[in-house]
C-alpha positions in Angstrom: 13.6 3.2 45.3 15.2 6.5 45.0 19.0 5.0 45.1 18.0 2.1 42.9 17.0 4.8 40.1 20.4 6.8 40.2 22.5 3.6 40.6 20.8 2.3 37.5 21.3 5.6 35.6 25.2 5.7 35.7 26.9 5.4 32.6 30.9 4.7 32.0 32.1 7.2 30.3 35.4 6.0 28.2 36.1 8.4 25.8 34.6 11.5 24.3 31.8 9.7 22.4 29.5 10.9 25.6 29.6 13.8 28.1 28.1 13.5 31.4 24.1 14.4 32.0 25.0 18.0 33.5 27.1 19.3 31.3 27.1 21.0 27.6 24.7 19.6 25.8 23.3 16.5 28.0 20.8 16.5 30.6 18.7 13.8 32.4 15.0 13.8 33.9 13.0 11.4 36.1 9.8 10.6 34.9 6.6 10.4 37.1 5.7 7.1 34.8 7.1 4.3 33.1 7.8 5.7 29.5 5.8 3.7 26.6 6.6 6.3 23.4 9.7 8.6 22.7 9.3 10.9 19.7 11.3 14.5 19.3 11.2 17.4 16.9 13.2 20.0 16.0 12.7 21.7 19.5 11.0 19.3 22.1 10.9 15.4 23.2 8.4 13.9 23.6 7.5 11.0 26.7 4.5 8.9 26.5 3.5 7.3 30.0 1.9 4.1 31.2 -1.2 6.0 31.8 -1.3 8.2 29.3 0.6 11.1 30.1 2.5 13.4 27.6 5.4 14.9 28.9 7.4 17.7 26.5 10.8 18.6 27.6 13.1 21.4 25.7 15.9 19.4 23.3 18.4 21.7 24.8 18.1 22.2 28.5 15.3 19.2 29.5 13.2 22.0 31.1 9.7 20.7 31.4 7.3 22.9 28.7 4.1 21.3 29.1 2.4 18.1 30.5 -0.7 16.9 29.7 -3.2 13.7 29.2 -3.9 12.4 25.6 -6.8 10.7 27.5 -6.1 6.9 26.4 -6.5 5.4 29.6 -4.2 2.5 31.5 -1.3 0.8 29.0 -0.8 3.3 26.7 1.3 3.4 23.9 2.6 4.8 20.7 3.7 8.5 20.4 3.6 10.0 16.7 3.7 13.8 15.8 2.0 15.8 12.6 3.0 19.5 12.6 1.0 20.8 15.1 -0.2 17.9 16.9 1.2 15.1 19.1 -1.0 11.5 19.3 -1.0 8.8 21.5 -2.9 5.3 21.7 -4.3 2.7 24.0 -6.5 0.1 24.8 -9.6 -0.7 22.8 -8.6 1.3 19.8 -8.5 4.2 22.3 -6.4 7.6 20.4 -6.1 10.9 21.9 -4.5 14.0 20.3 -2.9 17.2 22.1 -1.6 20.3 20.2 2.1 20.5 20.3 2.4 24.0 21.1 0.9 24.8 24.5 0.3 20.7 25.2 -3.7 21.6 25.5 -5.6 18.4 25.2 -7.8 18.2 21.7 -9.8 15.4 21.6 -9.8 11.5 22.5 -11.7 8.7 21.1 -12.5 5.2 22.5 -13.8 1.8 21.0 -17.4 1.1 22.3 -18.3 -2.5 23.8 -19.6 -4.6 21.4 -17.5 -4.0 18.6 -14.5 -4.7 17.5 -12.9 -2.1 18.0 -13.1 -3.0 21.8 -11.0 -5.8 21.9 -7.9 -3.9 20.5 -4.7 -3.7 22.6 -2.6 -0.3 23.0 -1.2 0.2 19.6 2.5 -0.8 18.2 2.0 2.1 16.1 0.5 5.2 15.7 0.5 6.5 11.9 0.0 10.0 10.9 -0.3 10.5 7.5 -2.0 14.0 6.5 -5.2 14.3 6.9 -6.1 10.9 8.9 -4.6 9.1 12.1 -4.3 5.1 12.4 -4.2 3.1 15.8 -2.2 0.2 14.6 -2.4 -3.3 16.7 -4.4 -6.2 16.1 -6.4 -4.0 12.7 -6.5 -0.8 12.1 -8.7 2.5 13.4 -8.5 5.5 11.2 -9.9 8.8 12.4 -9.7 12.3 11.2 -6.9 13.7 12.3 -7.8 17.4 13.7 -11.2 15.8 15.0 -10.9 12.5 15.9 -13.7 11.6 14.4 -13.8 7.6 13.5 -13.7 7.0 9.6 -13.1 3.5 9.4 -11.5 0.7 10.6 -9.9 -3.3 9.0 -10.6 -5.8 11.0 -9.3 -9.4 10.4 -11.8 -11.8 9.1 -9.6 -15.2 10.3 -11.0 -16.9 7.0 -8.0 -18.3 5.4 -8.9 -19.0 1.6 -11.8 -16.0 2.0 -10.0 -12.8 2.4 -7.2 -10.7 4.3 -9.9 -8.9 6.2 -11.9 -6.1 5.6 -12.6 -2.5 5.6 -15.6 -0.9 7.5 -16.9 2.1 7.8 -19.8 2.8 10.1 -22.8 2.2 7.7 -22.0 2.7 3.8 -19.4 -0.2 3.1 -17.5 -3.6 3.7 -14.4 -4.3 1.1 -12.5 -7.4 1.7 -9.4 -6.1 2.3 -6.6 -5.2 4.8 -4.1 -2.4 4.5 -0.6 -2.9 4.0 2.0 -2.8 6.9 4.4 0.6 7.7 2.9 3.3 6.0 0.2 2.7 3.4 -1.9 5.6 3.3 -1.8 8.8 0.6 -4.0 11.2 1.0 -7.2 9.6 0.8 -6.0 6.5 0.0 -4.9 3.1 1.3 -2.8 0.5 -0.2 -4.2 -2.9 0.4 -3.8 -6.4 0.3 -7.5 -7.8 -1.4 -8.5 -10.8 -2.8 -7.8 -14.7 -0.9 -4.9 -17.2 -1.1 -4.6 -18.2 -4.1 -5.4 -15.2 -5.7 -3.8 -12.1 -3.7 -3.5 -8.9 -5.5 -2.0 -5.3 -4.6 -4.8 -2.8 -4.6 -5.2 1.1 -4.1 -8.8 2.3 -2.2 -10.0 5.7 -2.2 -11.7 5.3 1.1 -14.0 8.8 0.6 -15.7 7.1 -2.6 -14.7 3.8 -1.3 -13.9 2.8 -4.6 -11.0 0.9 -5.7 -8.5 3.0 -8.4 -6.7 -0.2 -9.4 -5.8 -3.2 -8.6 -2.5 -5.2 -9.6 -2.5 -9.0 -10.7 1.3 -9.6 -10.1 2.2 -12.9 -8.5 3.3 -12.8 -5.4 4.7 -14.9 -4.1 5.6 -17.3 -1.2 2.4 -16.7 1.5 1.7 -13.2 1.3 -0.2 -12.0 4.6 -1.4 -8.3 5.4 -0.2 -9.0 9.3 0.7 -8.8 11.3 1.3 -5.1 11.5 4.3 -3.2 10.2 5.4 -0.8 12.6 8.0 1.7 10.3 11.3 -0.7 9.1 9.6 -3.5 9.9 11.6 -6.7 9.6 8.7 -9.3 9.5 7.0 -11.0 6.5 3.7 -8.7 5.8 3.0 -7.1 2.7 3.8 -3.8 3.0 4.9 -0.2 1.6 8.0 0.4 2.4 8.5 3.8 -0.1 7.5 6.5 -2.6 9.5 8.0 -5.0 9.2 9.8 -8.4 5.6 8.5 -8.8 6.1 5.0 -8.0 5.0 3.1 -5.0 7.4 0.4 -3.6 6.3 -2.8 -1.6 8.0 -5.3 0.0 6.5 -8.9 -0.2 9.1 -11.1 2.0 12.1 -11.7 -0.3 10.2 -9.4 -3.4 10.1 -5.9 -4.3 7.9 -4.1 -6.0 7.0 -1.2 -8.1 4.2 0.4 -9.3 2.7 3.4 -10.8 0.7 4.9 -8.5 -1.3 6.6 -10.6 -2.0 3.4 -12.9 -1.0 0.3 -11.1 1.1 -0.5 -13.6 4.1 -2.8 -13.0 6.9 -1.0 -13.6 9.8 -3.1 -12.1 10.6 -6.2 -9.7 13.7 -8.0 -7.8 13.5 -11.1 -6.1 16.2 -11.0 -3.3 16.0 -15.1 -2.8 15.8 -14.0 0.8 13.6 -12.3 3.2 14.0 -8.9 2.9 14.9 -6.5 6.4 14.3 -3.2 7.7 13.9 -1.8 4.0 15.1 2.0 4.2 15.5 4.8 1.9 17.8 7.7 1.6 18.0 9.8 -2.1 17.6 7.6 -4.8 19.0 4.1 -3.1 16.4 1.6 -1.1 18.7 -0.1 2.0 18.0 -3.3 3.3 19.6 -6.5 4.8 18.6 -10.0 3.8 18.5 -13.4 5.6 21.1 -14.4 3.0 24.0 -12.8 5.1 23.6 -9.9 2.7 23.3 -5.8 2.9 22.0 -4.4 -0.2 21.8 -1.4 -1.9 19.1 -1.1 -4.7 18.4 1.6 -7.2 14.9 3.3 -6.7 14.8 4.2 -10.3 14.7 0.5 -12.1 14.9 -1.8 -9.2 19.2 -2.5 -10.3 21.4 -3.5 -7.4 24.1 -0.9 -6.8 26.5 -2.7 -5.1 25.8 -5.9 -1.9 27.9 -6.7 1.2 28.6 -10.1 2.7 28.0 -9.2 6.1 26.9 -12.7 7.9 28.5 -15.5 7.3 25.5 -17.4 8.1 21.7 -17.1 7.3 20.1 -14.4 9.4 16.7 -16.9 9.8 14.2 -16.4 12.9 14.6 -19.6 14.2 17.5 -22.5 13.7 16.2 -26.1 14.4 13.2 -25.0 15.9 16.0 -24.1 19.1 13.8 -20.8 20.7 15.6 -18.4 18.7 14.6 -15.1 18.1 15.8 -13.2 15.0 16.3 -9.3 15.6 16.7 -6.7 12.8 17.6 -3.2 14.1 16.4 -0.3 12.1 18.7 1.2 9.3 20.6 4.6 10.0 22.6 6.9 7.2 25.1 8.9 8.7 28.0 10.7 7.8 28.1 8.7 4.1 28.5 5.6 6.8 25.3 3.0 7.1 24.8 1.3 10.5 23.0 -1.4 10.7 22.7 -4.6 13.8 21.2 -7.9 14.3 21.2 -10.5 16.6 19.6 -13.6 17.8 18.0 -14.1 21.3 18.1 -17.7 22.8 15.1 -18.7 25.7 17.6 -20.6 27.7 15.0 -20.3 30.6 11.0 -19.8 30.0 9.1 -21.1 33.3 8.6 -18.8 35.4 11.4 -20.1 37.8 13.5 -19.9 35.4 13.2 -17.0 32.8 16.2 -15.9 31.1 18.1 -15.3 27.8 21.0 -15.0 25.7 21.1 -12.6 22.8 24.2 -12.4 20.4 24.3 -9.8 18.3 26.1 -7.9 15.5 26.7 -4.4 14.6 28.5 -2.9 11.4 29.4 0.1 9.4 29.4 0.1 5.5 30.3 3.0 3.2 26.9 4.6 1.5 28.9 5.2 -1.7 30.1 1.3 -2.2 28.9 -0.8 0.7 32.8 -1.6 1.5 32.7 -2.8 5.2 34.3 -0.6 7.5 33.7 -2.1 10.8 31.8 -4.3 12.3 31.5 -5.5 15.8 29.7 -8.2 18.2 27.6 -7.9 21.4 26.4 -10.6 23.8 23.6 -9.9 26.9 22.4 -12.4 29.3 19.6 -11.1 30.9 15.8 -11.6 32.1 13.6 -12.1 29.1 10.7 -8.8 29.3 10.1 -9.3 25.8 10.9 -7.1 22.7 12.5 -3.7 22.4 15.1 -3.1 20.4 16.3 0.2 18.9 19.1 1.8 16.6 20.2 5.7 16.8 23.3 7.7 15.2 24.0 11.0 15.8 27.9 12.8 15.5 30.1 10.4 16.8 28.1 8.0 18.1 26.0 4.6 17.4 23.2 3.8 20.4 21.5 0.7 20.1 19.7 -0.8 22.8 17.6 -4.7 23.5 15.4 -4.9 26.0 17.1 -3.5 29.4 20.3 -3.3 27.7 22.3 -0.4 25.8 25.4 -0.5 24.1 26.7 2.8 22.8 29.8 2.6 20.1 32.1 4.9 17.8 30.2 5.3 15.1 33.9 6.2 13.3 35.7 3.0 14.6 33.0 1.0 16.0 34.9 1.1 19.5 32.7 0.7 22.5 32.3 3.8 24.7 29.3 2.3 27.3 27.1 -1.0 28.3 24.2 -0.4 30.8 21.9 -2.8 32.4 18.6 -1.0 33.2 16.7 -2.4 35.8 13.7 -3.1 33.6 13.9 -1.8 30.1 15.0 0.6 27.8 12.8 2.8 24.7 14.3 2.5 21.2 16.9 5.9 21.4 15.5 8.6 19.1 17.6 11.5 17.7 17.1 15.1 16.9 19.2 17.9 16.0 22.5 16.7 17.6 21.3 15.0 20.9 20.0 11.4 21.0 17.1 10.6 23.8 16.8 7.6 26.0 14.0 6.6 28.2 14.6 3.8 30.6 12.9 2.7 33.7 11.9 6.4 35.3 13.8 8.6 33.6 14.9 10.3 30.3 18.6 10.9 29.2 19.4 13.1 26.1 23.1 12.8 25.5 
């Protein structure tokens, strides 16, 4: 088992783009689990296990600084960080907090039998947005977040024509309504998708006075659905907030965006795209996206005006072609170094019995110039592997692009797009996160920061 690990871990090294674990800067650590999170700050990474495990390592050296429990039971998930804490999830709603400091467990909280809240999965996300946590996966649980202390949770009602679902707390109140995907809370409130299907409308809830502080009648349009849940940059179709700024609130509908006051509700501006809309990302005053047009856009936060659009597909970026098993990827959107990096790919089931369980994915990957969205490189991938399901990441740091798919990770000149490394893990590999100038991998047993 031992051999199998360090054979997997070796990396090609073809240029300077990456130094050796061992030396300046780059380290690597075996893991005691099978990592399920990777977060980092300014200081320490972060390594969620199987069972529930938090492991901190120093950024710099990879010395172990503290290892603890966040008490969320088998098939845990989801690692997300507030200034002082550190927050994990699991099964049946199950979230557990540990101080970020000294790694001291907080609290935990689990789902009880009979309620809904019992038949969640571990979470594709874990929010953290001031004073409240949300376990995100199949509805949403939202606790305090220095108590844990359950506030309320949406549950899906599964009455299409009724409503998108609806809010609960424990005793008070039941709004038909479901929260909106990435990040939709502010402060105490929620942004939420409320009324039915032929009459769906953009709401903000003050969930202490469970009150509603407006609602917006804008038409939108195609088949707007709350879920299913938008983890952050999430390429899908749900109806979700994908940015503040200035006193607006924006939201992405499919191919629409959105802007409203979010004081008022009032409309303030709207673009339809013609196209669905991925991995919406802001930096300053621009909103990034591609569409399944073949286009990267660029869109002014201020009035909703398109600053400048690339041709980067020649053909439509759609999540299935003749109903042929294809699988539509969307990788999230990086700003580096006035560069944006952005991939996609499709992955083919050429095999899905269990004799036979295997894939293709092809896949693209491409630099664009943040002042004018001039392409300045742009290059393609191809993996043949076993089909584990998804996992697919994006990270840029220096000189350097990692993106990985399943057990695969390809790591390319972020300059000239040349390609340094490809590894084949033995059974999967964590979305790379960076901080400071490092960039982390967790793959099978072990953690890389290169």
């Amino acid at each position: 088992m031992i051999t199998i690990i360090v054979a997997s871990s070796l990396i090609i090294y073809e240029n300077d783009v990456l130094t050796p674990a061992g030396s300046s800067g780059s380290w690597q650590r075996l893991l005691e689990n099978f990592a399920t999170g990777l977060a980092a700050d300014s200081d320490k990474v972060y390594v969620m296990g199987i069972s529930g495990n938090i492991d901190a390592f120093s950024i710099q050296t990879g010395a172990s600084i503290w290892n603890s429990s966040a008490d969320t039971g088998y098939f845990s998930s989801g690692v997300a960080m507030s200034t002082d804490k550190v927050y994990g999830g699991g099964m049946v709603a199950s979230v557990g907090c540990i101080d970020k400091s000294t790694g001291k467990f907080q609290w935990s909280f689990d789902g009880q039998i009979g309620t809904d809240l019992w038949s969640k999965k571990a979470p594709d996300n874990i929010i953290v947005s001031g004073d409240v946590v949300a376990s995100v996966d199949g509805g949403v649980s939202v606790h305090n977040a220095d108590t844990g202390a359950f506030l309320w949770q949406a549950s899906r009602t599964g009455d299409i024509g009724v409503t998108f679902g609806n809010l609960t707390d424990l005793s008070n109140w039941w709004v038909g309504a479901y929260p909106l995907g990435v990040n939709p809370f502010e402060g105490n409130f929620v942004y939420v998708l409320a009324g039915n299907y032929s009459n769906p409308y953009v709401s903000k809830f003050n969930f202490e006075t469970a009150n509603f502080v407006w609602s917006s009648n804008i038409t939108l349009t195609g088949y707007p659905i709350a879920y299913p849940e938008a983890s952050p940059g999430y390429s899908g179709n749900a109806v979700s907030v994908i940015a503040t700024y200035q006193g607006q609130v924006i939201i992405q509908n499919s191919n629409q965006i959105l802007s409203f006051n979010s004081t008022s509700g009032d409309h303030l501006w709207s673009r339809d795209i013609g196209a669905s809309v991925y991995q919406p990302t802001t930096n300053g005053d621009i909103l990034y996206f591609g569409a399944s047009n073949g286009n990267f856009y660029a869109l002014n936060l201020k009035d909703g005006t398109i600053a400048w659009k690339t041709r980067v597909d020649s053909q439509n970026l759609m999540s299935t072609v003749n109903n042929d098993n294809i699988t539509l990827t969307t990788y999230p959107i990086q700003v580096q170094n006035n560069q944006v990096y952005w991939s996609f790919g499709v992955t083919q089931q050429l095999g899905t019995s269990s004799a036979d369980k295997h894939d293709r994915y092809l896949g693209t990957v491409c630099s664009l110039d943040l002042a004018n969205g001039n392409l300045a490189w742009s290059k393609q991938i191809e993996d043949s592997g076993v089909f584990y399901g998804f996992s697919a990441g994006l990270a840029v740091n220096r000189d350097a692009v990692f993106l990985n798919e399943n057990n695969a990770l390809w790591v390319f000149g972020a300059s000239n797009g040349n390609l340094a490394s490809n590894q084949q893990f033995d059974h999967y590999v964590l979305p790379p996160t960076a901080s400071g100038n490092a960039v982390f991998v967790a793959s099978d047993l072990q953690l890389t920061a290169y």
